[in-house]
C-alpha positions as CSV (number, residue, x, y, z in Angstrom):
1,X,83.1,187.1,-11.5
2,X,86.2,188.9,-10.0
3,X,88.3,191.0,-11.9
4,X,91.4,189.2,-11.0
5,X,93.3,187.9,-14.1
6,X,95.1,184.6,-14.1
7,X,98.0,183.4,-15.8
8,X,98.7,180.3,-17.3
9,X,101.6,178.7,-19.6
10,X,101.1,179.0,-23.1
11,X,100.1,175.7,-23.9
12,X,97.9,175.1,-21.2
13,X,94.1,176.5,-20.6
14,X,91.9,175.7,-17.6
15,X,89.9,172.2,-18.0
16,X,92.4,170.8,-20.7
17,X,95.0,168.4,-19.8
18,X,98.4,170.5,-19.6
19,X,101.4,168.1,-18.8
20,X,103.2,171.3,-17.6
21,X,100.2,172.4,-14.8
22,X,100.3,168.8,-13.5
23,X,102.5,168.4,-10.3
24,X,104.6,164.6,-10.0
25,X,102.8,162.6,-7.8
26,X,104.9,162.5,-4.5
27,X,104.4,159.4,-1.8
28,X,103.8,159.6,1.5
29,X,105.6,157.8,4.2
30,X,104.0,157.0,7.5
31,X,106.9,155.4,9.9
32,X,104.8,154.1,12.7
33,X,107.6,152.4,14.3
34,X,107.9,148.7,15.2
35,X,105.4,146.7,15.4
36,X,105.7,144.0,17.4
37,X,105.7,143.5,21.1
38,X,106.0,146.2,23.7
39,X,109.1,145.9,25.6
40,X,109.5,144.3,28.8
41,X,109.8,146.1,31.9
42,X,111.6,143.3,33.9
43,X,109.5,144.1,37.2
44,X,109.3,141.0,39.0
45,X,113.2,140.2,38.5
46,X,114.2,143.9,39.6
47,X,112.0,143.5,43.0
48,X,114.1,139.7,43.3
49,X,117.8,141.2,42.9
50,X,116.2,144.6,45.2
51,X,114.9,142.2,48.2
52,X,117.9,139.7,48.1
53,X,121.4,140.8,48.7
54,X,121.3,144.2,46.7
55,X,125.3,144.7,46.3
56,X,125.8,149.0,45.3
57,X,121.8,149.4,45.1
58,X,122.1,147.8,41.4
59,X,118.9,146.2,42.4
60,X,117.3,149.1,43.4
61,X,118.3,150.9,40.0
62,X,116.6,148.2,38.3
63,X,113.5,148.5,40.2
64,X,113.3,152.0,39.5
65,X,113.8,152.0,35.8
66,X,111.8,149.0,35.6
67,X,108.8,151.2,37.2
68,X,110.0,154.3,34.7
69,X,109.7,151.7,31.5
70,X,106.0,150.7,33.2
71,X,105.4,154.7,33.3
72,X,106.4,155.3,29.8
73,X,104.6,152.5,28.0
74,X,101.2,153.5,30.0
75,X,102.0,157.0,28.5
76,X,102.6,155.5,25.0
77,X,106.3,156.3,24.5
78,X,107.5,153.2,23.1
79,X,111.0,154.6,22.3
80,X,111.3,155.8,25.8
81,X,109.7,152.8,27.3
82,X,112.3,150.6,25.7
83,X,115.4,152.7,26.6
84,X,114.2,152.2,30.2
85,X,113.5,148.3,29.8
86,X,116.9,148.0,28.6
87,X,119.0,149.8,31.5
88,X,116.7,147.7,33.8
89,X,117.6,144.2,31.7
90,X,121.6,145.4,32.0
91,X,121.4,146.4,36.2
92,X,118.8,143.3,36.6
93,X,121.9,141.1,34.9
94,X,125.0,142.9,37.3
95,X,123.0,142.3,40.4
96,X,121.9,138.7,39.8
97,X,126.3,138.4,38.5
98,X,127.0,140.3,42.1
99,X,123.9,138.3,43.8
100,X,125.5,135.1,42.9
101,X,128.9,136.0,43.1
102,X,129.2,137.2,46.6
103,X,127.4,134.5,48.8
104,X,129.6,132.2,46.0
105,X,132.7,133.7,47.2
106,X,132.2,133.2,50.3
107,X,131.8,129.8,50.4
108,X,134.2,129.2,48.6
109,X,136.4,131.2,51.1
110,X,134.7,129.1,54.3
111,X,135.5,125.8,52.3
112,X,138.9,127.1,52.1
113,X,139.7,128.2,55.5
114,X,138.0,125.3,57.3
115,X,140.5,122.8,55.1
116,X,143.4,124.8,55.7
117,X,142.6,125.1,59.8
118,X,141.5,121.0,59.4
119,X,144.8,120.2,58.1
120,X,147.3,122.9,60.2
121,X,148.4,121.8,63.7
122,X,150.9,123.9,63.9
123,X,149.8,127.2,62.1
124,X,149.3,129.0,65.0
125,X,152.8,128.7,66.3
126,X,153.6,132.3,65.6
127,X,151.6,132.7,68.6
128,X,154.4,131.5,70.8
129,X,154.4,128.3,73.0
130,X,151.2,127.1,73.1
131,X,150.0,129.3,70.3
132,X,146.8,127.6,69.4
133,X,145.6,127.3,73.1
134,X,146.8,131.2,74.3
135,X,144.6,131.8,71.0
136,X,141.7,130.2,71.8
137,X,141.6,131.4,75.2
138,X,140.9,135.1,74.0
139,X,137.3,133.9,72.4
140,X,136.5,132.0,75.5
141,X,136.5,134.8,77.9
């Protein structure tokens, strides 16, 4: 045996049970994040809004985070993975609100004009005599 000398409390000797030599039993918590599904990377809807009109890239800024959120969920970053999915759900929603807005808009702006030039004779008079024929002769030429 060593020659190395131990102390212990006064009430307590080794192998007897000593309430002041016992340590509180302490828990252990594992946070494994959510369980649940993994989150969606909105691919297929960021390609739609990137081939079809694609107003200020917003499209393309989907496509790419959508790919990102693919990335990071093949890595096993859930936390990352779901920031991504997220700003990919928000651009995918502006540029299907732009993609439907625009060509909306401009029908709406066709409908008008044709009504208004349907019903107007006489709009063109600012042209001078013969306004609307003087007019017309400048897109025949």
């Amino acid at each position: 045996m060593d020659n190395a000398t131990y102390s212990y409390p006064s009430d307590c000797t080794p192998l007897t049970s000593c309430k002041a030599a016992r340590k509180p039993a302490g828990s252990t918590v594992v946070n494994m994040g959510r369980t649940g599904q993994p989150p969606r990377d909105y691919l297929v809807w960021s390609l739609c809004n990137t081939l079809y009109v694609n107003f200020c890239c917003l499209g393309f800024l989907a496509l790419i985070y959508s790919v990102k959120a693919r990335d990071q969920m093949t890595l096993g970053d859930l936390r990352a993975a779901r920031e991504c999915s997220d700003k990919a759900k928000w651009y995918n929603i502006l540029a299907s609100g732009w993609n439907l807005l625009i060509p909306l808009l401009v029908v709406v702006v066709l409908v008008l004009l044709l009504v208004h030039l349907g019903s107007a004779e006489g709009s063109f008079d600012f042209f001078g005599e013969d306004g609307y024929q003087s007019f017309m002769k400048l897109f025949s030429r």
